[in-house]
C-alpha positions as CSV (number, residue, x, y, z in Angstrom):
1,X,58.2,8.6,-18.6
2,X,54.7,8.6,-19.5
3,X,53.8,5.7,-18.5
4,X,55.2,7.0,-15.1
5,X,53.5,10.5,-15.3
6,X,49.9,8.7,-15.7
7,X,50.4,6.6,-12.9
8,X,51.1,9.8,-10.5
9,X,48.1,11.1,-12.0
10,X,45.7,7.8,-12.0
11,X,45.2,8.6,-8.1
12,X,44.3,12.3,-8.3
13,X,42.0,11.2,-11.3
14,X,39.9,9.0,-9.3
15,X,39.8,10.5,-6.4
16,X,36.1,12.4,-5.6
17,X,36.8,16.2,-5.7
18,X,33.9,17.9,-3.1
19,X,33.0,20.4,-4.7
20,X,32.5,24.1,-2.5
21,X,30.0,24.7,-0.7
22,X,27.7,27.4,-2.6
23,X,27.1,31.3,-1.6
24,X,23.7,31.0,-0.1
25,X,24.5,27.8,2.1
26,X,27.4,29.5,3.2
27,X,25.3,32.6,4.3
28,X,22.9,30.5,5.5
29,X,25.1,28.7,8.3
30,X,26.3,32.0,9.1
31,X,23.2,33.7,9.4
32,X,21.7,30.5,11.2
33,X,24.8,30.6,13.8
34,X,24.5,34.4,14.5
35,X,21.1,33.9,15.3
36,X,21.7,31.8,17.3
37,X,24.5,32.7,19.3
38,X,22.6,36.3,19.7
39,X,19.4,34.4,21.1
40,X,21.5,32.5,23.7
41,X,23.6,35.5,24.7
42,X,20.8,37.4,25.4
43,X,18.9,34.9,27.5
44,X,22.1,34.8,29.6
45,X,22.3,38.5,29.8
46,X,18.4,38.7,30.9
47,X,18.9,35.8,32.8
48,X,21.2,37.0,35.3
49,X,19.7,40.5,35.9
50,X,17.4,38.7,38.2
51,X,14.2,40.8,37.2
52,X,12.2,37.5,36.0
53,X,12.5,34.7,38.2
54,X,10.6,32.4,34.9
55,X,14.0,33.2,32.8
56,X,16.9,31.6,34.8
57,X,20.6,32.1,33.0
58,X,21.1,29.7,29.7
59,X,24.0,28.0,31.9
60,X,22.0,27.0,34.6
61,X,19.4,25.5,32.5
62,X,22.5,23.4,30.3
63,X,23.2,22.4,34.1
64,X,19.6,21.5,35.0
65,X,19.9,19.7,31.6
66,X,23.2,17.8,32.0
67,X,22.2,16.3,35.5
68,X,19.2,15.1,33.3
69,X,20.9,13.3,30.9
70,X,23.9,11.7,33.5
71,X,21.4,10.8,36.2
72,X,19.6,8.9,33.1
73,X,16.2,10.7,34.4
74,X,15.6,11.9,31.2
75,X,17.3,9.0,29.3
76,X,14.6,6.7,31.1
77,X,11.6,8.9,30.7
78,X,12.4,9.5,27.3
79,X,12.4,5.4,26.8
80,X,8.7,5.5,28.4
81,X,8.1,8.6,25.8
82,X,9.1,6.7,23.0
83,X,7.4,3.6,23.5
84,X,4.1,5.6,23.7
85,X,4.7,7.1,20.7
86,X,6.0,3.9,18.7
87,X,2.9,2.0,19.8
88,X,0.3,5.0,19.1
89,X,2.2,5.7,15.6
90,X,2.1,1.9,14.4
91,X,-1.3,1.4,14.9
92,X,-2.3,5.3,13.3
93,X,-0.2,3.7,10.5
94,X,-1.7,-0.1,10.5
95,X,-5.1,1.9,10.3
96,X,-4.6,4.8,8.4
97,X,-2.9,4.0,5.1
98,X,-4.8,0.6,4.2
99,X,-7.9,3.3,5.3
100,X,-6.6,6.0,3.1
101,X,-6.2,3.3,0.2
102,X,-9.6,2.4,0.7
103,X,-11.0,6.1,0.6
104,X,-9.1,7.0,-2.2
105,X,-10.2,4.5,-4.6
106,X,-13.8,3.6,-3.3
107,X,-17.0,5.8,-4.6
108,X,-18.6,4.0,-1.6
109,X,-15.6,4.7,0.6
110,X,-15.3,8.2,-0.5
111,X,-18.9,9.0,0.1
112,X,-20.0,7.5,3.3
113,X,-16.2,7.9,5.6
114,X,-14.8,10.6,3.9
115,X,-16.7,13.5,5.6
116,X,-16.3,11.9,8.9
117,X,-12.5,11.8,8.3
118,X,-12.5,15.7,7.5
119,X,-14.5,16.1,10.3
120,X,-12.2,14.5,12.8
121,X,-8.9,15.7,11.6
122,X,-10.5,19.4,11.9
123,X,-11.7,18.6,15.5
124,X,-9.0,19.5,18.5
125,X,-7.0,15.6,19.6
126,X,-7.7,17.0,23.1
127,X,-11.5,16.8,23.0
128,X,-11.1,13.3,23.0
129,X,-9.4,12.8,25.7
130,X,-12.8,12.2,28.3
131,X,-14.1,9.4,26.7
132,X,-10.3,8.2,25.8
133,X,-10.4,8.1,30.1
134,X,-13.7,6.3,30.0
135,X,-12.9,3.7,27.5
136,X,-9.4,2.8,27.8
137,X,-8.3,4.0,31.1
138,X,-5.5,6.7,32.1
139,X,-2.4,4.4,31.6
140,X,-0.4,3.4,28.6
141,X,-3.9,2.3,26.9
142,X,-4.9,5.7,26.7
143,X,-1.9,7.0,26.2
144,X,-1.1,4.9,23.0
145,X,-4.6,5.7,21.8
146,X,-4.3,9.5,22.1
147,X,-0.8,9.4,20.3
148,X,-2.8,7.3,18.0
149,X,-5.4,9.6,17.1
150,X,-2.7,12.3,17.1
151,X,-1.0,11.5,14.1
152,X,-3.9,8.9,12.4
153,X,-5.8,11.2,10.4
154,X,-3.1,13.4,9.2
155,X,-1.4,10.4,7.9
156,X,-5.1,9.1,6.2
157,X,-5.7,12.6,4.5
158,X,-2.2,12.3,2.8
159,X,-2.7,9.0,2.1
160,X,-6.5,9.7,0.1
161,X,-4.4,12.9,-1.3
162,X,-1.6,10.2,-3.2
163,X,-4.8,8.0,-4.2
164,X,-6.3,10.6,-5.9
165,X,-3.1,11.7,-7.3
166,X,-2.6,8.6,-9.7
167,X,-3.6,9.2,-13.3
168,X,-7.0,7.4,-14.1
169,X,-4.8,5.8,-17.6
170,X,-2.6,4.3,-15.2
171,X,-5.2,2.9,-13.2
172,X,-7.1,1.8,-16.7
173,X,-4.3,0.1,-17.8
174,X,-3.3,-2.3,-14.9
175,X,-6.9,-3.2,-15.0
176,X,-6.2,-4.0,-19.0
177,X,-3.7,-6.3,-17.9
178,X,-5.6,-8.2,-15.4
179,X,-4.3,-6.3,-12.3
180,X,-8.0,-6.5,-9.8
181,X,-7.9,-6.2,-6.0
182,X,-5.1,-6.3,-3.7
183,X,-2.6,-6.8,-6.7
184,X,-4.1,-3.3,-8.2
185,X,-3.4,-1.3,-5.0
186,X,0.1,-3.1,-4.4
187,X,1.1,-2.8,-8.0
188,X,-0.8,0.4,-9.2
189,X,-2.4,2.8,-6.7
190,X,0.2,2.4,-4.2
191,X,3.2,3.2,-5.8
192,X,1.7,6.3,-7.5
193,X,0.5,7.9,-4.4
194,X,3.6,6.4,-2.5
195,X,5.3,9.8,-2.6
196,X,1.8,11.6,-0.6
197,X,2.0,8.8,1.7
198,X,5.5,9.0,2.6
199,X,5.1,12.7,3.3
200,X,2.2,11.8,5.9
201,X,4.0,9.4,7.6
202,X,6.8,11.6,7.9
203,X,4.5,14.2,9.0
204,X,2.8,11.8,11.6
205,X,6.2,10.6,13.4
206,X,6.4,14.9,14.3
207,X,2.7,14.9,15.4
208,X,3.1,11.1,17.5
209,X,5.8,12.8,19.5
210,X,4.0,15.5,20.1
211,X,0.5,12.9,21.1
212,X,2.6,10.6,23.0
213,X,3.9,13.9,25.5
214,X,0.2,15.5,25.6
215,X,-0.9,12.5,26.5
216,X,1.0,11.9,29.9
217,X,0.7,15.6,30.4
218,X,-3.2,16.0,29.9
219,X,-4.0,12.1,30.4
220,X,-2.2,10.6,33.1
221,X,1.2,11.9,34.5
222,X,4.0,9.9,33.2
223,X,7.5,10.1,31.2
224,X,8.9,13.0,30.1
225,X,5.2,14.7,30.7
226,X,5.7,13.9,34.3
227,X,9.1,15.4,34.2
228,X,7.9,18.8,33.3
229,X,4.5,18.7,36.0
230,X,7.1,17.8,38.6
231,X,9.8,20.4,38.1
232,X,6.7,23.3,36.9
233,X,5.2,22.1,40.3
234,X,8.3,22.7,42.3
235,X,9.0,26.1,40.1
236,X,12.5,24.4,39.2
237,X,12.4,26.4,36.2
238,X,16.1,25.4,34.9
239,X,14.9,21.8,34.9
240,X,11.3,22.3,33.6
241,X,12.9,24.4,30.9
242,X,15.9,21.7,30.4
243,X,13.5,19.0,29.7
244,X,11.1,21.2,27.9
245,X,14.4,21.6,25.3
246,X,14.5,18.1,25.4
247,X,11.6,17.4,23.8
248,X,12.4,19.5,21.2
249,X,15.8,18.2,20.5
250,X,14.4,14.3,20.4
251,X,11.6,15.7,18.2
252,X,13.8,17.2,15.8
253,X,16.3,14.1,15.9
254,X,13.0,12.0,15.3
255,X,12.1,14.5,12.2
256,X,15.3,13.9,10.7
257,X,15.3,10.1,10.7
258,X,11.8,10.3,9.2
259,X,13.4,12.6,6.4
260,X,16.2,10.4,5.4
261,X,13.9,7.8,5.1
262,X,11.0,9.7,3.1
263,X,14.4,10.3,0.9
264,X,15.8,6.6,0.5
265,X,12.0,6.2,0.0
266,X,11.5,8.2,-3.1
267,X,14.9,8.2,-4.1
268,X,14.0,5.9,-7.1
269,X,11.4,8.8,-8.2
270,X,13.8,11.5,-8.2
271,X,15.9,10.1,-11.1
């Protein structure tokens, strides 16, 4: 009988009990879905009082954006998006950690580029964009060098933050044990300031997004950016504010991939 009692039982026993949801993520939902709902309902309402002809009904613009995604138009320029960005983004990160390393840990470093990194990360992405058009042309040159710049000094200043985040002992002591050079930044400095650095490149895949669709609006027409000049030009506002939502929902799915992986990143630093 007992034998047969903790046999029934063996499978509740292992079984994962999820435990509730708390209060305050409860409310949270709820308060996040009222909002929203009361947004959306409202921009219907305004929508079809016909007083604004730059506010079109909610539905017609989920129309505008449905014959966007089934035609593939914004499927395909959204391919033509994210290579831009993917190109721009690996070279800001092929340049700006092994830079932000460098900066970090170098008197000489710190002294002469430092200012001049500061100093470009304060100054607009735009401004650049003449002698980007002199130098490397309107097409996907210049395109994957604005995203570039976009996102390459926010990811270097995180990166010189982490650097100067790791204790001095620490440092001290790999040197005690022989550690010099490239084995000092690989086995030291870089896992120290690894959580900074994550946080930058998670921080740079929001701002290559947003480089890659100023580029081919202010640089050269193309993508998504040409997309939005086409339907703004026409005053197809249902489109133009379609595709303009978008871009917000591929940069928000982008934002959450770089989050999970800041996470499975740093888990090991969490425990």
């Amino acid at each position: 009988m007992t034998a047969q009692l903790s046999t029934s039982a063996s499978p509740v026993v292992g079984r994962a009990v999820r435990a509730p949801l708390p209060p305050w993520k409860v409310w949270g939902w709820t308060v996040r879905i009222t909002l929203l709902l009361g947004v959306l309902g409202a921009w219907q309402w305004y929508g079809t009082q016909g007083e604004s002809f730059a506010i079109p009904p909610f539905f017609d613009v989920v129309e505008a954006f449905w014959e966007g995604i089934v035609s593939g138009e914004f499927l395909v320029a959204a391919a033509g998006t994210l290579l831009t960005m993917v190109l721009g983004y690996a070279i800001a990160v092929a340049i700006g950690v092994p830079m932000g390393l460098w900066i970090g840990s170098s008197r000489f470093a710190r002294n002469v580029f430092e200012p001049l990194v500061h100093a470009a990360y304060a100054t607009p992405v735009s401004l650049f964009i003449p002698v980007i058009g002199i130098y490397t042309g309107l097409d996907l040159n210049g395109r994957v060098t604005l995203t570039a710049l976009w996102c390459l000094f926010e990811i270097m200043v995180s990166t010189i933050s982490g650097v100067r985040s790791t204790p001095v002992p620490l440092i001290e002591m790999g040197r005690a044990y022989g550690a010099g050079g490239a084995k000092l930044y690989s086995g030291v400095i870089l896992p120290a300031a690894l959580p900074l650095v994550v946080v930058g490149l998670r921080i740079g895949v929001g701002r290559a997004i947003r480089g890659a669709v100023t580029a081919e609006l202010l640089l050269s027409a193309a993508n998504l950016g040409e997309v939005i000049l086409f339907a703004g030009s026409l005053f197809d506002i249902p489109k133009l504010l379609a595709a303009i939502i978008f871009v917000m929902l591929l940069g928000l799915v982008l934002m959450r991939i770089a989050t999970l992986v800041e996470r499975r990143a740093t888990r090991h630093l969490q425990h």
